[in-house]
C-alpha positions as CSV (number, residue, x, y, z in Angstrom):
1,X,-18.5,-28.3,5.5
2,X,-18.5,-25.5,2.6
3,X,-20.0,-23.2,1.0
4,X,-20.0,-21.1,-1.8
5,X,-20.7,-17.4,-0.9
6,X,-21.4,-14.3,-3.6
7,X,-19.1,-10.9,-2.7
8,X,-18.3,-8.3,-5.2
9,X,-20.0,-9.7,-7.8
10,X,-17.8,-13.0,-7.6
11,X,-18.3,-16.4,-6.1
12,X,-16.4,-18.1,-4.3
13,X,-16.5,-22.3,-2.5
14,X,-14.9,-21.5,1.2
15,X,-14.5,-24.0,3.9
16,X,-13.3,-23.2,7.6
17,X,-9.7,-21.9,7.9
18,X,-9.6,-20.9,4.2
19,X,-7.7,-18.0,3.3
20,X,-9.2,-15.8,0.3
21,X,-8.9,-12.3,-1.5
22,X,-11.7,-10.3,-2.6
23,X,-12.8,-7.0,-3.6
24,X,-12.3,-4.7,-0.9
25,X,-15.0,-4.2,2.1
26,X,-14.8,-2.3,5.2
27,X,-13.4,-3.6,7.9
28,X,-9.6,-3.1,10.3
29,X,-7.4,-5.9,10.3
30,X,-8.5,-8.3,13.1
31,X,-12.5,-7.2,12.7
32,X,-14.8,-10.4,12.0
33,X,-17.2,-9.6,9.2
34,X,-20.0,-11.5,8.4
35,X,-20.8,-12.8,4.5
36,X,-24.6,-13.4,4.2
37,X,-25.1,-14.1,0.8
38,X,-24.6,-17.9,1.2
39,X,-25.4,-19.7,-2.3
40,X,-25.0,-23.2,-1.3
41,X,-23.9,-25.2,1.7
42,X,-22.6,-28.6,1.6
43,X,-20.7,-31.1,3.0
44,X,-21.9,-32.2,6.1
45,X,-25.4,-34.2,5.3
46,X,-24.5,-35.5,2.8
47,X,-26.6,-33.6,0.2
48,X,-25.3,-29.9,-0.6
49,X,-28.6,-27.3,0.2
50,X,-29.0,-24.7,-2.5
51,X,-30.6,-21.4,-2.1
52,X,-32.9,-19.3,-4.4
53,X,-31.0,-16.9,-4.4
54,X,-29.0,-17.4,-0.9
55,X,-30.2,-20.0,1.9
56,X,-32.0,-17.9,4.3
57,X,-30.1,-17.7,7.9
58,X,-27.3,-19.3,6.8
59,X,-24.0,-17.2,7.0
60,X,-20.3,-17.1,6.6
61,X,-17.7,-15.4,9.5
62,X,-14.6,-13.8,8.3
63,X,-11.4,-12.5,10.2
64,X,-9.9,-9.7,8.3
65,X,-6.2,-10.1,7.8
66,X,-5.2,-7.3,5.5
67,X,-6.5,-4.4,3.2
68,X,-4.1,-4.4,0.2
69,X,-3.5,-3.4,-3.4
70,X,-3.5,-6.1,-6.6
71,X,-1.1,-5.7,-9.3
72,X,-1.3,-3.1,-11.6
73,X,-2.8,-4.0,-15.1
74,X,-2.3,-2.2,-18.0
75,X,-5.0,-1.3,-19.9
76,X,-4.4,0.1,-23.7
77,X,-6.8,0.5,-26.7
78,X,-5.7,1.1,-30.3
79,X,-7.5,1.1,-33.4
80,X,-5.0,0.9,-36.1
81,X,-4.4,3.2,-38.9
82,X,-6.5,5.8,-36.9
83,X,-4.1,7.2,-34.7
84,X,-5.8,6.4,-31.7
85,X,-4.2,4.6,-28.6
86,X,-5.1,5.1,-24.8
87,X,-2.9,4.0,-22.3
88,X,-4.3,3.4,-18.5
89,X,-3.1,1.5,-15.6
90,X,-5.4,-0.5,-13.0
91,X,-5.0,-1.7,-9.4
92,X,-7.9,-3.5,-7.6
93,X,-8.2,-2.8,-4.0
94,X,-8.6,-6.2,-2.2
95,X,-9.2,-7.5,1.2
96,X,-7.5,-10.7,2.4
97,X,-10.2,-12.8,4.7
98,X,-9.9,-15.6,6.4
99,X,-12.8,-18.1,7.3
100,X,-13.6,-18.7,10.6
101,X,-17.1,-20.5,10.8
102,X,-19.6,-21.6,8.4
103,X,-23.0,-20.9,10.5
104,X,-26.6,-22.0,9.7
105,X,-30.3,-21.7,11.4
106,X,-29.9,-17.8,12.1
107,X,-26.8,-18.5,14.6
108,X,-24.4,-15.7,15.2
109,X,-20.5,-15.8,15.3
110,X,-19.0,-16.9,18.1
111,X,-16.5,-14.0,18.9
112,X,-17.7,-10.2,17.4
113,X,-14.0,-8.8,17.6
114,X,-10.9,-10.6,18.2
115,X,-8.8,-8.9,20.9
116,X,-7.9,-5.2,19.9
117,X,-3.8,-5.5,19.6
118,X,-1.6,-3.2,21.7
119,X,-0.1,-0.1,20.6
120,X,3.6,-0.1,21.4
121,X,4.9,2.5,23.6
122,X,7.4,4.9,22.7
123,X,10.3,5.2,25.3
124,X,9.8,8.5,27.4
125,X,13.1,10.2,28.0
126,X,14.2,11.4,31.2
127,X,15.9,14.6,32.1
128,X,19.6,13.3,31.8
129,X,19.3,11.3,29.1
130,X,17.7,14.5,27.4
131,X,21.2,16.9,28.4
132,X,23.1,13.8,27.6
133,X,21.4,13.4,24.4
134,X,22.3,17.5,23.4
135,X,26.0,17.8,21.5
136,X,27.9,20.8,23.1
137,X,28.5,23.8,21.3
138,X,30.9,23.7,18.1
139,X,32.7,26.2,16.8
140,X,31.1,29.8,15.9
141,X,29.3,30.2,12.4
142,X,29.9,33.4,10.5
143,X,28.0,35.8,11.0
144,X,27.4,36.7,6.8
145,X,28.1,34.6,3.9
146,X,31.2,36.3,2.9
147,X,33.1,35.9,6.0
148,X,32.2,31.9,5.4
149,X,33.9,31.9,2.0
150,X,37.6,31.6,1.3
151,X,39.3,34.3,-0.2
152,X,39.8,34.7,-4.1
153,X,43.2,34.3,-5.6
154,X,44.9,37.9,-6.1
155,X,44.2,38.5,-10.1
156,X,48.4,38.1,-10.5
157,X,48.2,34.5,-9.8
158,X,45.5,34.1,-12.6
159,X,46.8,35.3,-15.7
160,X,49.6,33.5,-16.3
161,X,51.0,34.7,-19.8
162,X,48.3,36.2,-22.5
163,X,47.9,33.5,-25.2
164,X,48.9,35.0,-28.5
165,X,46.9,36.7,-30.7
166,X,46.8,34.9,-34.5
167,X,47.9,36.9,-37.1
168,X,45.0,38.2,-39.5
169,X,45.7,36.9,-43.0
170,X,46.5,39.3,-46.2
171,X,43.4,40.0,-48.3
172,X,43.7,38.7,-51.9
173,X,43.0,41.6,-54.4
């Protein structure tokens, strides 16, 4: 069986177990969401039932795997010989679903949530493992900034030998 469902102002033809991204819609990973605007169904009589505009009771459950980010596109306008150009960048928030059940006749779906997933726990410490964990005390710092800097070279050991002075050069008369 399939159908073709209308969400964010795109259709789309889904079938059980069918994994699709659309705009985004609220929702956690691992909620079921329900699609309502069913178009067309088909598939299983024989002849596919079309709606004017959506079949009335029929409806479409949805697992939410993942709220994500498309690819950025670059949007830039120019008008030549006008010195105008606009530069923007685009990225469409999307939600990945995934079908679960195509439903008719007013039914509902046949699980709400699917089963909240444990938080991991974070490891408690114990008291020895805490004075374990703490590095004994290293050497003293300084007590100012100057005592923490090595001492400058006496002047003597600087200048070397002056560099000569050049001679000035005779004025022409």
């Amino acid at each position: 069986m399939f159908a073709v469902i209308r969400t964010g102002g795109k259709q789309y033809r889904v079938a059980p177990n069918d994994i699709i991204e659309i705009e985004r819609i609220a929702g956690e990973p691992g909620d079921i969401i329900e699609l309502a605007e069913v178009l067309l169904l088909g598939g299983s009589e024989g002849t596919p039932q079309a709606g004017s505009p959506a079949i009335a009771g029929a409806l479409v459950a949805a697992e939410v795997m993942e709220q994500k980010r498309g690819d950025k596109i670059i949007v830039f306008k120019k008008k030549r010989r006008k010195n105008y150009r606009r530069k923007n960048g685009h990225r469409q928030a999307l939600t990945l679903l995934r079908i679960t059940e195509i439903l008719t006749d007013g039914k509902k779906p046949s699980k709400a949530k699917a089963a909240p997933r444990p938080e991991p726990k974070k490891a408690e410490k114990k008291p020895a493992e805490v004075k374990a964990a703490k590095p004994a005390k290293a050497e003293k710092k300084p007590a100012t900034k100057a005592a923490a800097k090595p001492r400058a070279k006496p002047a003597a050991a600087k200048a070397k030998a002056p560099a000569a002075k050049p001679k000035p050069k005779p004025k022409k008369s």
